[in-house]
C-alpha positions as CSV (number, residue, x, y, z in Angstrom):
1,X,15.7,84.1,-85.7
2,X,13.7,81.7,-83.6
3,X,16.5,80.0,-82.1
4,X,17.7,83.5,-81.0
5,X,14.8,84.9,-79.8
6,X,13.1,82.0,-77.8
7,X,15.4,81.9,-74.9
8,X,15.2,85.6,-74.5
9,X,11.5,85.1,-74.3
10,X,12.1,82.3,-72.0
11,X,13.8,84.8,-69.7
12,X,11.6,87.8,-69.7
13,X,8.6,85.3,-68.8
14,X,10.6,84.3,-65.8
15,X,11.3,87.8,-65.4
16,X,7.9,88.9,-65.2
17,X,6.9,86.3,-63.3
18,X,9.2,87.0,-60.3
19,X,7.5,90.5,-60.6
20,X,4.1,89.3,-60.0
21,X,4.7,86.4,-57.0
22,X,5.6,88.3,-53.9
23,X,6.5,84.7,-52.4
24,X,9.0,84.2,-55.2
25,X,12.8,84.3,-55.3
26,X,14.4,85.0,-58.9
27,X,17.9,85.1,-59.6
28,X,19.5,86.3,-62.8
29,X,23.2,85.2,-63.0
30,X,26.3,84.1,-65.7
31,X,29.5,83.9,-66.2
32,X,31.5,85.1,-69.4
33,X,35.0,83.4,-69.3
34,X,37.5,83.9,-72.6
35,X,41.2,83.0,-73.1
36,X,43.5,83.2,-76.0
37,X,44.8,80.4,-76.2
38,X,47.7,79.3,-78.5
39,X,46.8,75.8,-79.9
40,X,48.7,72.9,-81.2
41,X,46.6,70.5,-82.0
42,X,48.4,67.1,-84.2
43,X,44.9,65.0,-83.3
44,X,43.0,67.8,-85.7
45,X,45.4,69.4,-87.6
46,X,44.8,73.0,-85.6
47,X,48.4,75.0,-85.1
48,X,46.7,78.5,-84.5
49,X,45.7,81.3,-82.0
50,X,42.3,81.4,-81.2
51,X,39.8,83.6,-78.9
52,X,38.0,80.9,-77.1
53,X,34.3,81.3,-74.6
54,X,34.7,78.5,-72.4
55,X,31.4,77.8,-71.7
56,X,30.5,81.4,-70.9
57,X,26.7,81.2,-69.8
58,X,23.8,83.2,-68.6
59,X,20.6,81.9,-66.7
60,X,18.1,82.4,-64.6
61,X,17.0,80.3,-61.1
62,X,14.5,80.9,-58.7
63,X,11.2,79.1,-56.4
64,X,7.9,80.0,-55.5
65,X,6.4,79.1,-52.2
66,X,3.8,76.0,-52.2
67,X,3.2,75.9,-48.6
68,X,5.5,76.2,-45.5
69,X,7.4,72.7,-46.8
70,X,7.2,72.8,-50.2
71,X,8.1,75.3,-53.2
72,X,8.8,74.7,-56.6
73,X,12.0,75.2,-58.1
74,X,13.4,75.9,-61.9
75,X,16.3,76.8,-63.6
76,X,16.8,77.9,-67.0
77,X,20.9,78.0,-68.1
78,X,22.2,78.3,-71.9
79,X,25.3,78.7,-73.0
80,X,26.5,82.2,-74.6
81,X,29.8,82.4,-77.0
82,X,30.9,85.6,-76.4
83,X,34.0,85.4,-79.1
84,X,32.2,85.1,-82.3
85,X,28.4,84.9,-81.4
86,X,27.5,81.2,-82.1
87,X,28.3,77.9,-81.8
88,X,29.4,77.7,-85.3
89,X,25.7,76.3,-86.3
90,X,24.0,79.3,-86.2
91,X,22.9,78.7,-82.7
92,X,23.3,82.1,-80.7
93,X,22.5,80.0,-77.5
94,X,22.9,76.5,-76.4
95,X,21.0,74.7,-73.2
96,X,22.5,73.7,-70.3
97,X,21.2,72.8,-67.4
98,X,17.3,73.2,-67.5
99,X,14.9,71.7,-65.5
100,X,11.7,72.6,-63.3
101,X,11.3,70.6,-60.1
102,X,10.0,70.9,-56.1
103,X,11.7,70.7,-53.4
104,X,10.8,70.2,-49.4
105,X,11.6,68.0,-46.9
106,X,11.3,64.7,-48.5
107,X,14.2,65.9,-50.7
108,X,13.7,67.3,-54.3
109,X,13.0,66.4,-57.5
110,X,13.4,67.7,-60.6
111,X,12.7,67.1,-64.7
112,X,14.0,68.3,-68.0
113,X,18.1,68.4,-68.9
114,X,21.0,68.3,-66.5
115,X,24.3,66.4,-65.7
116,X,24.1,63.7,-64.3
117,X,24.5,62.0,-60.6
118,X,27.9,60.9,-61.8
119,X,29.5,64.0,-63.2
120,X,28.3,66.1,-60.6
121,X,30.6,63.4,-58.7
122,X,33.6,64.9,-59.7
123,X,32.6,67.8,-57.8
124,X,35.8,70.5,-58.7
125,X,38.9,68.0,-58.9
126,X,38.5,68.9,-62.0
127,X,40.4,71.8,-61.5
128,X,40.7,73.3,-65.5
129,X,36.8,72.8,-66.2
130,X,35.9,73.5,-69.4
131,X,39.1,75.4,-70.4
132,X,39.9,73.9,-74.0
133,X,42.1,70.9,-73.3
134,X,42.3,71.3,-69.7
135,X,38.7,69.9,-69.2
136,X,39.0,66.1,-67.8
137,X,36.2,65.5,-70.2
138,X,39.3,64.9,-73.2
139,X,40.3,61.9,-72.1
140,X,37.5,59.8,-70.1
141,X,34.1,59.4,-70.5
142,X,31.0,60.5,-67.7
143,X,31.2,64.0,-68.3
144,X,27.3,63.8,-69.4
145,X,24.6,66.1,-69.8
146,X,21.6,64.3,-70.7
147,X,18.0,64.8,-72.1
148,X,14.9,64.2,-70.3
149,X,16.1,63.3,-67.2
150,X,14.1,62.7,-63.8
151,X,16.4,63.0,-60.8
152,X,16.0,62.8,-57.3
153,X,18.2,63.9,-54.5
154,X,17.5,62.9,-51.0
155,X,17.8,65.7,-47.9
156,X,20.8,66.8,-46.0
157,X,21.6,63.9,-43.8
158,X,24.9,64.7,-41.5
159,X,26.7,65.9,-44.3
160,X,25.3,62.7,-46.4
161,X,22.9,62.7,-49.3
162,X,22.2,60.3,-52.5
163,X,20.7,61.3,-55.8
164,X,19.5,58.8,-58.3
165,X,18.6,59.6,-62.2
166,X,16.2,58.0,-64.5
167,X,16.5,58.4,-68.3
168,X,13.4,57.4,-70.0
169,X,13.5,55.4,-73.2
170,X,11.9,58.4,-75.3
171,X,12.2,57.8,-79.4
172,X,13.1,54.0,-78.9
173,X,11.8,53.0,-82.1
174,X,14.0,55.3,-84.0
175,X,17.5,54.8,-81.7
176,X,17.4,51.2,-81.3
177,X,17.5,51.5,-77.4
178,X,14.9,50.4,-75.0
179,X,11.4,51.5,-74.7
180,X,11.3,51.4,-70.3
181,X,10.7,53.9,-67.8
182,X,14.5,54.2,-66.8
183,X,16.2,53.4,-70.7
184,X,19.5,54.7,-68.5
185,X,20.3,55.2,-64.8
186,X,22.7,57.1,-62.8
187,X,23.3,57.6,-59.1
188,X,25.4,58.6,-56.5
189,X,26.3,58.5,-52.9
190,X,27.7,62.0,-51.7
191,X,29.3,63.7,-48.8
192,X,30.2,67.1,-47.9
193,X,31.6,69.2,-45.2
194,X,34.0,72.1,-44.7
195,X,37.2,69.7,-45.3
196,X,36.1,66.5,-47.4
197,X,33.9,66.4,-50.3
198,X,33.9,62.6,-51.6
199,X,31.2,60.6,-53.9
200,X,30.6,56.9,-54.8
201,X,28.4,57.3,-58.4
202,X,27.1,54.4,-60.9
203,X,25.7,54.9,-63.9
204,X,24.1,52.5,-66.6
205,X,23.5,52.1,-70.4
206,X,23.8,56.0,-71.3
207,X,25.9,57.4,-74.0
208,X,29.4,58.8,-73.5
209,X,31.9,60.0,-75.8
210,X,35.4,58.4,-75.5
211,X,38.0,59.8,-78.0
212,X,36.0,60.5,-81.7
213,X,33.0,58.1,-80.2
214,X,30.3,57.9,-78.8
215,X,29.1,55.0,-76.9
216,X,26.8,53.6,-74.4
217,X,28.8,53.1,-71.2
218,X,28.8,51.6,-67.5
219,X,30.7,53.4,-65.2
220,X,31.7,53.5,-62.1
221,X,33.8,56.8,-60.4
222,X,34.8,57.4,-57.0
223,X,36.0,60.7,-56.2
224,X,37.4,62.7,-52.7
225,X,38.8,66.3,-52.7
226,X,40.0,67.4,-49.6
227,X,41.6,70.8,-47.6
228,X,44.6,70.6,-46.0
229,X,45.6,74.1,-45.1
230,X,46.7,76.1,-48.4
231,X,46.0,73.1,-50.6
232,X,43.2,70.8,-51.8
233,X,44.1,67.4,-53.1
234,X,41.8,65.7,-55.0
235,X,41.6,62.3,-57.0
236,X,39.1,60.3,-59.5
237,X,39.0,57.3,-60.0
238,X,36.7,55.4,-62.2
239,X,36.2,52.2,-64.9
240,X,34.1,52.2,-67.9
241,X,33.0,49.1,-70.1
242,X,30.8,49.9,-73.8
243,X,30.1,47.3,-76.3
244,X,31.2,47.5,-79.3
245,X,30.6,45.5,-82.7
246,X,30.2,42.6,-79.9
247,X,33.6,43.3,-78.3
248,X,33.8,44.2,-75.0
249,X,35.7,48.0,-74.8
250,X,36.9,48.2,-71.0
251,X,38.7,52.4,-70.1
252,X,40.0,52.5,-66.3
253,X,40.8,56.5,-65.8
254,X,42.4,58.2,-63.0
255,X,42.8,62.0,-62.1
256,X,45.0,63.5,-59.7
257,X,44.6,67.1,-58.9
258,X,45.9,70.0,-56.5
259,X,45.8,73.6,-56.4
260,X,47.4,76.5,-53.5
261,X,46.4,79.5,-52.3
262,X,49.6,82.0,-52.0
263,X,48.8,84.9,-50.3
264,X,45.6,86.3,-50.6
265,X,45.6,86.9,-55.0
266,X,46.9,83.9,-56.3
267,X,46.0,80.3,-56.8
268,X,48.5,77.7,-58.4
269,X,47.3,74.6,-60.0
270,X,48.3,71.2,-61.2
271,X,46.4,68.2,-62.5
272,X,47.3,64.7,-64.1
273,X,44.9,62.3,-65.5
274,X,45.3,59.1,-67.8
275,X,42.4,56.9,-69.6
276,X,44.0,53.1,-70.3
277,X,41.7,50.9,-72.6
278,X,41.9,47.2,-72.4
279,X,41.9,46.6,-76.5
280,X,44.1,46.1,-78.9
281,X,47.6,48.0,-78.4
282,X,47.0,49.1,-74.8
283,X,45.9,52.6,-76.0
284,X,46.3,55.5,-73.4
285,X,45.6,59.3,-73.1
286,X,47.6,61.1,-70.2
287,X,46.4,64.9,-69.7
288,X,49.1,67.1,-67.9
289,X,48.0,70.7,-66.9
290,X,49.4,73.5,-65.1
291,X,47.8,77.2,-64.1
292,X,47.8,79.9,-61.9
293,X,44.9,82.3,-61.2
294,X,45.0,86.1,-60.3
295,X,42.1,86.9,-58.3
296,X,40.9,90.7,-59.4
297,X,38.1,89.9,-56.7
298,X,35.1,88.4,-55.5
299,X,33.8,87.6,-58.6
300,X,36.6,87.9,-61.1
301,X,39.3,86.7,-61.8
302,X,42.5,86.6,-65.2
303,X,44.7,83.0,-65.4
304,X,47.2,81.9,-67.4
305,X,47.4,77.5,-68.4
306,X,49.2,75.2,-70.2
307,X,47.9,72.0,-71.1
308,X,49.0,68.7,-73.2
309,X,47.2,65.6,-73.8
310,X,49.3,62.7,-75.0
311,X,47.6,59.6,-77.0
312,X,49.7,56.5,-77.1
313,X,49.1,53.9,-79.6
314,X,46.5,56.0,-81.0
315,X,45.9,56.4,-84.9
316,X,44.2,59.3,-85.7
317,X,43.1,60.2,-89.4
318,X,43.6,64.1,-89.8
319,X,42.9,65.4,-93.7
320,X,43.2,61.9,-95.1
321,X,46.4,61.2,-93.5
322,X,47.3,58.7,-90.4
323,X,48.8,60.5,-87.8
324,X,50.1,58.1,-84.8
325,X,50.6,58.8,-81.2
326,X,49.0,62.5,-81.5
327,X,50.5,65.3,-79.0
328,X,48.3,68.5,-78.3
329,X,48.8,71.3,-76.1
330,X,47.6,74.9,-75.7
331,X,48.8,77.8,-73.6
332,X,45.9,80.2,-72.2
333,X,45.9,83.4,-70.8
334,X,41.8,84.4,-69.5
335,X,39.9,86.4,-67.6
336,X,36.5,85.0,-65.9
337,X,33.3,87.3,-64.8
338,X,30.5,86.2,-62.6
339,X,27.4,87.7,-61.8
C-alpha cells in the first residue's frame, strides 16, 4: 500500500502548497496513451493481442518566486499503466522525471532523476516514442534516465544553449564503479528555432542497455530535425563503445525520420533506424515503422502503426531454444489524451 499511496501524498503536498504561496505557479498535467497492438514477437516468444499504456503519465510542475531573478523550480512525474494497473511488480506508479532545482538568469539547475543531456538530444526524431517497438530505444543505446543526477543548463543564447550532467558515484562499494563527484557525465550542445532543432551530446561511463544488456557506454549522438513546409526530416546519428569481459564492444546507429501534415487532421509518418556492432558476425538491428495520426484536437488524438525490428546474426535464446536472426513486428491502433 505504501508504494501506492506515497506519490499521491507527494501530490496533494504540492497541491496544498500551491494553495498557500500566492507567488507560486502549479501545474497538474498527464497524458494517458493506449493501443491494441497485435504482437509478433520471435525475439520473446510473444504471438498475441495485447492492451498496451505506453508510458501514460501524470505529474505535477510548478516555481515559487525567490526574488525578481530567481525562483525555484520542481517537478514531480510517475508513470500510470492505465491497462491493467501496475507494472507487473506490484508497482501502481513508476518515477519519471523528478527533480527540484532553481532557475534565473545564470541558467538553471536542477537535482534528483531525469534523462539525460544526451537523450533529450534526440529531441522528437524519434517520431514513435514509446509506442512498443516503435521507440528508437529497441535497437541503440542513450535512451537513459538516470538516478541522482545534477544537471545544469545554461540560458537562452540566440537560439543556443548547453547543458552538462554529473552523476555522482553513490553506493560505489557495492557496484564496483567509482567513488567521484561525477562517477558518469553527459552533455550537450543544443540549438533551437522555428525551423531547425539540432544537438551535439557526449556522454561518459553510464549504463545503457543494448539488446538483453546492460552496459556502461560512451557515446556520442548528433542529431538535426528540421521543417520544410508540410514535412520535418530528421536524422541521428551516433557511436557507442562499452567494455566487455576486456573486449572492446563498438555499436554505430543511425535514424532517419519524417512525418507530413495533410490537411489540417492528419499526420503521416515514417522512420528507419539501424544499430551495427563491430564484434563477431557483424550483428545488426534495422527498425522500420510506419503511422498515421488522426488529430480529434488540441489535445487528443487516435493513430494506427506498424512496426518491425529485424536482428541479423543475432542468436536469441527464447524458452530454452536458439532462435537465429529474430523478426518482430506489431500493428497498433491508439488513442492519446493530454491534459
Amino acid at each position: 500500500m505504501k508504494k501506492i499511496y506515497a506519490p499521491l501524498s507527494a501530490a496533494t503536498l504540492l497541491l496544498a502548497a500551491g494553495n498557500i504561496y500566492a507567488d507560486s505557479d502549479l501545474k497538474l498535467y498527464g497524458k494517458a496513451n493506449v493501443s491494441l497492438n497485435q504482437a509478433d514477437y520471435e525475439s520473446t516468444g510473444e504471438d498475441e493481442w495485447q492492451l498496451n499504456s505506453n508510458a501514460s503519465r501524470l505529474g505535477v510542475k510548478g516555481y515559487a518566486d525567490i526574488n525578481d531573478n530567481l525562483k525555484a523550480i520542481y517537478k514531480m512525474e510517475f508513470e500510470v499503466f492505465v491497462d491493467d494497473g501496475n507494472d507487473g511488480k506490484d508497482n501502481a506508479f513508476k518515477q519519471r522525471n523528478i527533480f527540484v532545482g532553481l532557475e534565473g538568469n545564470l541558467g538553471r539547475i536542477i537535482a534528483g532523476k531525469h534523462d539525460t543531456p544526451l537523450k533529450l538530444a534526440q529531441g522528437k526524431i524519434d517520431r514513435f516514442n514509446d509506442l512498443p517497438n516503435g521507440d528508437i530505444k529497441n535497437i541503440l543505446p542513450g535512451e537513459n534516465r538516470v538516478d541522482n543526477i545534477v544537471m545544469y543548463t545554461t540560458p537562452n543564447m540566440d537560439g543556443f544553449t548547453a547543458t552538462a550532467a554529473i552523476i555522482p558515484g553513490e553506493d560505489s562499494e557495492d557496484n564496483g564503479k567509482d567513488d567521484s563527484l561525477a562517477d558518469g557525465k553527459s552533455m550537450s550542445l543544443n540549438f533551437n528555432n522555428d525551423t531547425v532543432t539540432a544537438a551535439f551530446a557526449v556522454e561518459q561511463d553510464i549504463t545503457s542497455k543494448i539488446i538483453d544488456e546492460k552496459l556502461e557506454m560512451d557515446i556520442i549522438r548528433a542529431a538535426v530535425d528540421v521543417k520544410l513546409g508540410i514535412f520535418k526530416v530528421g536524422a541521428l546519428y551516433q557511436t557507442a563503445e562499452a567494455t566487455v569481459s576486456g573486449d572492446d564492444l563498438d555499436a554505430d546507429s543511425f535514424v532517419l525520420s519524417t512525418e507530413a501534415s495533410v490537411g489540417a487532421d492528419f499526420i503521416l509518418k515514417a522512420q528507419y533506424g539501424m544499430t551495427e556492432f563491430d564484434v563477431s558476425g557483424d550483428p545488426e538491428l534495422t527498425q522500420i515503422a510506419l503511422g498515421v495520426d488522426k488529430k480529434l484536437n488540441k489535445n487528443t488524438k487516435l493513430y494506427a502503426y506498424y512496426s518491425t525490428i529485424e536482428s541479423d546474426s543475432i542468436t536469441i535464446e527464447v524458452n530454452g531454444v536458439d532462435i537465429n536472426d529474430p523478426e518482430d513486428a506489431t500493428f497498433g491502433l491508439g488513442a492519446e489524451f493530454k491534459f
